[in-house]
C-alpha positions in Angstrom: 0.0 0.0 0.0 1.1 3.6 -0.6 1.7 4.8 2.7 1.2 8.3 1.1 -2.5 7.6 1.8 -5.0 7.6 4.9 -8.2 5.4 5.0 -10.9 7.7 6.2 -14.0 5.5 5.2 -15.4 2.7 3.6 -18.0 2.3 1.3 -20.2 -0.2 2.6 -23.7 0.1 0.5 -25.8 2.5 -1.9 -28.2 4.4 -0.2 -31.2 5.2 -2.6 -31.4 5.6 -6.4 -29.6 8.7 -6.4 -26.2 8.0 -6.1 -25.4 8.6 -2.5 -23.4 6.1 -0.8 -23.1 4.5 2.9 -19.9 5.2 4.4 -18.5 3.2 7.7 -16.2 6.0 9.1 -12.4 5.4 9.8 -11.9 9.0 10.5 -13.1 10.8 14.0 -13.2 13.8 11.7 -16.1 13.1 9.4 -17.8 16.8 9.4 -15.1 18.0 7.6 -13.5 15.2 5.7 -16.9 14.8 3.9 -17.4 18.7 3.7 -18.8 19.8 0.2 -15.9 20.2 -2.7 -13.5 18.2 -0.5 -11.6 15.9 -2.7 -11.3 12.1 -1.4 -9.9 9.1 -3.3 -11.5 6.0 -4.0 -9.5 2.7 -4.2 -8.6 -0.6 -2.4 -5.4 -1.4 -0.1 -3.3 -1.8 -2.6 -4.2 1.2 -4.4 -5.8 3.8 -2.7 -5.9 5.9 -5.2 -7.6 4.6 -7.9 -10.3 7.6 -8.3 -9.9 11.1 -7.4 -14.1 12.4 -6.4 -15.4 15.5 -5.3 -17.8 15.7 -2.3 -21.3 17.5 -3.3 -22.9 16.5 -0.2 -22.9 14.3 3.0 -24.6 13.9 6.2 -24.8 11.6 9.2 -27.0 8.7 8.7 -27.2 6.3 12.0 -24.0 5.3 12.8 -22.7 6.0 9.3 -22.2 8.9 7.1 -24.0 9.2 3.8 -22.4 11.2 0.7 -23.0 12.1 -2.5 -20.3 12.6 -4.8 -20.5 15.0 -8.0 -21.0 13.6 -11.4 -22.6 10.3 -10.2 -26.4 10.7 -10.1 -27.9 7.6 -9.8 -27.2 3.8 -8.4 -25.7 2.6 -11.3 -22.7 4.6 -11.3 -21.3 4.0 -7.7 -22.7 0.6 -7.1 -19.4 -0.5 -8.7 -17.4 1.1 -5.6 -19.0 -0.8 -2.4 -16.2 -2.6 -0.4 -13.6 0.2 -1.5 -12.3 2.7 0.7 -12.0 6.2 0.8 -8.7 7.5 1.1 -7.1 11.3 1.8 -3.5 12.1 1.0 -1.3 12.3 4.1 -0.6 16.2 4.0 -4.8 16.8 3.9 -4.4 15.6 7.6 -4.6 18.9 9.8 -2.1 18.9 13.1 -3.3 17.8 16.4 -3.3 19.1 19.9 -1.1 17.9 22.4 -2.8 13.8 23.5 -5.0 13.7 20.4 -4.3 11.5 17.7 -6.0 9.9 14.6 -7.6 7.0 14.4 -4.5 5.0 12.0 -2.0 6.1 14.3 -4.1 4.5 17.3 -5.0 0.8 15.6 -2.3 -1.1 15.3 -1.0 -0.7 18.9 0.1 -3.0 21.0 -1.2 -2.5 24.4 0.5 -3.4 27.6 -0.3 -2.8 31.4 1.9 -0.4 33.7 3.1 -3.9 34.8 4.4 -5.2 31.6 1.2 -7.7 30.8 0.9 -7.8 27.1 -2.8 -7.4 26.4 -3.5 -7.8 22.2 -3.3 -4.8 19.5 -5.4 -2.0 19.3 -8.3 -3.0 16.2 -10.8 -0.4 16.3 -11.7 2.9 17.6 -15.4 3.2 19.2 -16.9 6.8 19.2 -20.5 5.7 21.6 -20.4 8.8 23.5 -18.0 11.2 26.1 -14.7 9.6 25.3 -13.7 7.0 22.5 -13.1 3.0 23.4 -10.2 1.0 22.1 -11.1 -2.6 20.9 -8.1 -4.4 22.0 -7.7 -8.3 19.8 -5.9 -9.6 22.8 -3.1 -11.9 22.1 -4.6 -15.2 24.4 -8.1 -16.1 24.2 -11.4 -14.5 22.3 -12.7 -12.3 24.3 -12.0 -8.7 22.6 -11.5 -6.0 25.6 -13.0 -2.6 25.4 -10.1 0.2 26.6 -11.9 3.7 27.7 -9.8 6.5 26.0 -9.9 8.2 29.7 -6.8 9.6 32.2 -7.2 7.3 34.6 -6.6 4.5 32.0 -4.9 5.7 29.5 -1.0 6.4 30.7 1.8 6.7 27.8 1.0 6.7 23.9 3.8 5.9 21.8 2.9 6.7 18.5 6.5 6.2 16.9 7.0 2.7 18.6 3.2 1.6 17.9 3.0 0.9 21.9 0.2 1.9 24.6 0.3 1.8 28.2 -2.5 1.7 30.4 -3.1 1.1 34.0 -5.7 -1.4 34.7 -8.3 -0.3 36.8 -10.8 -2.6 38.4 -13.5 -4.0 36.4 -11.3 -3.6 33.2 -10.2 -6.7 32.5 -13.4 -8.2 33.2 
């Protein structure tokens, strides 16, 4: 994959006749990333940018987003892209404050206690409500744990090493 490239959705259905399309977001910015005239690409792992589009609308839809992009007015012409991604090139990204970080630099992660235990890698980001959730894949056994992007929890992220360090507090683990 071209690293020069940052998933910010996929297209996961149609929505309607029109031409809008059902995204599943990978960005915790979606306001603006799907802002009218934004540019995005569309395109699979391997190559992200297989179509430059051009935003003409979006909104939120559920847990989703739904866009519409310009020139493609009914079903038939984007029914072609479900199961691509959406992609942004690197230097669209704006700069972060001081803690924050985005999404692709968060999953990926390993993620180990203040004691050393090795828990699993970070897999997806949650947004439910107040603070994000980290899905951890731990490395032994099924059960996926749910890490609340909180203080308390939350100790070192090292972004450069792909590590996280948290601090188990009780009920966590559970």
């Amino acid at each position: 994959m071209d690293n020069q490239f940052i998933k910010v959705g996929k297209i996961v259905n149609t929505f309607g006749i029109r031409g809008e399309l059902k995204i599943y977001l990978y960005t915790d910015f979606p306001k603006e990333r799907f802002e009218k005239g934004n540019r995005l690409y569309i395109g699979n792992i391997e190559k992200p940018n297989q179509l430059e589009v051009e935003i003409q609308s979006s909104k939120p839809y559920k847990n989703m987003y739904l866009i519409k992009l310009r020139g493609f007015d009914n079903i038939n012409d984007v029914e072609k892209y479900k199961n691509l991604y959406l992609w942004i090139m690197k230097e669209q990204q704006g700069e972060l404050e001081e803690g924050e970080y985005y999404y692709h630099q968060i999953i990926g992660c390993n993620v180990v206690t203040t004691d050393g235990q090795e828990l699993g890698v970070v897999k997806e980001i949650l947004s439910p409500g107040a603070n994000d959730v980290w899905v951890v894949r731990p490395h032994k056994g099924t059960k996926e744990l749910l890490i609340p992007y909180i203080d308390p929890v939350v100790k070192d992220v090292d972004i450069d090493n792909k590590k996280i360090v948290i601090e188990v507090i009780e009920g966590l683990l559970d």
